[in-house]
Steps between C-alpha positions, in 0.01 A plus 500: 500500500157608564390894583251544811321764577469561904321696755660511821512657843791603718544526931371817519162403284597705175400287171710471177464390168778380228586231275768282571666198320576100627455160373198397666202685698673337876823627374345864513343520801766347656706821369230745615497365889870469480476849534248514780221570301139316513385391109117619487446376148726393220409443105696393251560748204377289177803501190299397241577696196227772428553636118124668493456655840793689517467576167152632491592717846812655247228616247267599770769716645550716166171535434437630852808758450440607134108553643625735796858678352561711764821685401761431819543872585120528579527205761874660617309827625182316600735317779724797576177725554350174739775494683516850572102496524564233761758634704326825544230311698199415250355182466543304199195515425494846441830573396389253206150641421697862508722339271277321264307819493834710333591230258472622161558141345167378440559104550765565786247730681220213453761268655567704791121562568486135494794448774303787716176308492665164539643648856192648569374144488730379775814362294827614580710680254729240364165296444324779312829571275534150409154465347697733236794265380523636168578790658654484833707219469630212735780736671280769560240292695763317709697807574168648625432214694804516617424817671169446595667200727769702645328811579708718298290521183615901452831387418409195332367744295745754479782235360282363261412848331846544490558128385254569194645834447843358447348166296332727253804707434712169426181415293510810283903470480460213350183598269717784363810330401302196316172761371776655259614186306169350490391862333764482311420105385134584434588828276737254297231283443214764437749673227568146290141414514426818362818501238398137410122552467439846387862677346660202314196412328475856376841497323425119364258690307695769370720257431337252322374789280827569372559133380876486589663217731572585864788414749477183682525624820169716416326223299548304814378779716177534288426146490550465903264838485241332303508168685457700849217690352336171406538306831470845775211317661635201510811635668346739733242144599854307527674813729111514753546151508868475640474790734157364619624101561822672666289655699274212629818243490680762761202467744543150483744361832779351246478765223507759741798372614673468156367862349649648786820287544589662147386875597793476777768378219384781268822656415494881732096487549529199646798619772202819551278288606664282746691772703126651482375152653743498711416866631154391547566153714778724735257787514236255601702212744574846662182648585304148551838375757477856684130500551497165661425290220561111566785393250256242349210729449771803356678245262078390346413820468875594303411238242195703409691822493791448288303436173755224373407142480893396526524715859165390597640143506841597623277620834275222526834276488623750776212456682561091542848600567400726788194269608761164558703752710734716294596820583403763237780611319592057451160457400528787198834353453402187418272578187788610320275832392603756724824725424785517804442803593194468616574205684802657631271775688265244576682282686682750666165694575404174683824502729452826616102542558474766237359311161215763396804781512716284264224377272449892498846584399538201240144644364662863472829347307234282263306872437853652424558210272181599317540795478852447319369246245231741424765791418679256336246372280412878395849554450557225238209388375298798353789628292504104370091461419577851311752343301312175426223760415651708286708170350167370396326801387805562271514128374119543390545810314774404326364203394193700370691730332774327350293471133511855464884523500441286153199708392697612220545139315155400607318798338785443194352125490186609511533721177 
């Protein structure tokens, strides 16, 4: 079955545009004017499998983001101050150059100066933002669009400050209960390093001086300190070299998929980060659904917002779902991804008219979810990387000192 994509136009003159699936290119238009619509142009989407395009547009993306890191709170109260900017009556225009001219962060202030001349130039606003991808991102653009279509760009605005406000406090939930272990992991590693390659080989010396035999255990710890101290650059070449091909295989369309298939099984971090996902996507189908969104166009634009190759399929699977004529909640059903209470609320949101409100409450229970694992992981986890901590530190010390406890018959052997 072959994908199309299709221009069209309705009774009343209105166009539309959309993909839509069928075995053959008469089979398609014969759908479309089934529903009393006349087929201005058709094309059909080409399948072929494209390893170095998308791949090239992954590295192209971080570049373009590490180049322009805007910290999120900067862009929250950019948009809440717009909208409020907006709604008192100035132009964008201005509002933006007023803006741009109280920014204290230097590259976020060039950027806005940028979006302020690009208007000036004639573009709309959605147009202007999106010349910025690394930092306004595919959401932000359409949800501004949005607005600009409907006429109601002030509270477009207004739900997406408060939208950003409420992603970046999941965000920094999340930062804070994994920032401690990884502290925690990196210490542990800095303090062996330095035991291995400076300490131990102190005490070797001292050692060796007194000519007596030493325990195994710190023989063995000597020798592994003297063989890390021989091959550091090799191992810190080996350790650049993982972390860097991880890196460029996760950018990749099939080891993106795999590095973060095993993030969600992580054991805790990887529960974190799905009912964080899973925030995001409600928090998201919401807003897009209540603003007028088409389905099709909300469900692209929640692949690109999740961050997880394994729900950014799930979606695009949706979307075919949805696109051969399944309701919503079947369609998310049917990838097997999505948990039951969300499709609970989503199929019930569809019976009664009200989807954005339940997406809205099923994104509130996934943020109450987050915030649990987060005390939870605070709870239990800190008191444990102490322990392994202190475990290790005491391990290495004894070790070290264990020869002195026979100081006596090695300075007797020496004599």
């Amino acid at each position: 079955m072959a994908t199309y994509t299709y221009l069209t136009k309705d009774t009343e003159g209105k166009r539309k545009e959309g993909e839509i699936r069928a075995d053959s290119l008469d089979h398609a238009i014969q759908k479309l004017t089934s529903n009393g619509q006349l087929v201005i142009s058709m094309k059909e989407v080409d399948d072929t499998f494209d390893f170095l395009g998308p791949f090239l547009d992954e590295i192209q993306l971080s570049i373009e983001k590490f180049k322009n890191r805007i910290p999120l709170a900067n862009i929250v109260f950019f948009t809440r101050q717009l909208a409020t900017m907006f709604s008192a009556g100035l132009t964008l225009e201005r509002a933006i150059q007023s803006l741009a001219g109280e920014e204290k962060h230097r590259k976020f202030k060039k950027i806005l100066t940028s979006v302020g001349d690009n208007i000036r130039k004639g573009l709309n606003l959605s147009e202007s933002f999106a010349r910025h991808p690394g930092v306004f991102n595919n959401l932000f653009v359409a949800m501004i669009k949005a607005g600009e279509v409907s006429g109601n760009l002030n509270e477009i605005l207004e739900q997406l400050a408060s939208y950003l406000e409420k992603v970046d406090d999941t965000r920094r939930k999340v930062k804070s209960a994994m920032n401690y272990p990884i502290f925690m992991i990196v210490f542990l590693g800095v303090m062996l390093a330095t035991m291995l390659l400076v300490i131990i080989p102190k005490f070797s010396q001292v050692y060796a001086q007194l000519g007596a035999g030493l325990p195994p255990a710190t023989q063995k710890m000597i020798d592994l300190s003297e063989w890390f101290g021989n091959n550091v650059g090799f191992i810190g070449f080996i350790i650049f070299m993982f972390f860097g091909s991880l890196w460029l295989i996760s950018k990749t369309q099939r080891g993106g998929l795999t590095v973060d298939a095993i993030k969600l099984k992580t054991p805790v971090f990887g529960d974190l980060l799905e009912q964080s996902i899973l925030n995001k996507f409600c928090k998201t189908f919401g807003i897009l659904i209540g603003a007028g969104v088409p389905v099709l166009e909300t469900t692209a634009l929640l692949k690109k917002v999740v961050d997880n190759r394994v729900y950014e399929t799930a979606i695009a699977d949706a979307s075919d779902f949805i696109r051969d004529g399944y309701n919503i909640s079947t369609a998310l059903r049917r990838t097997d991804v999505f948990p039951s209470i969300l499709l609970q609320l989503t199929s019930t949101g569809e019976e009664t008219g009200e989807l954005d409100d339940l997406l809205d409450r099923a994104a509130t229970y996934y943020q109450k979810q987050v915030d649990a694992l987060v005390e939870r992981m605070t709870t239990l986890i800190e008191p444990l990387l102490i322990l392994l901590v202190g475990a290790v530190i005491a391990i290495m010390v004894v070790l070290t000192y264990l020869p002195v406890f026979h100081l006596g018959s090695a300075l007797q052997s020496g004599l």
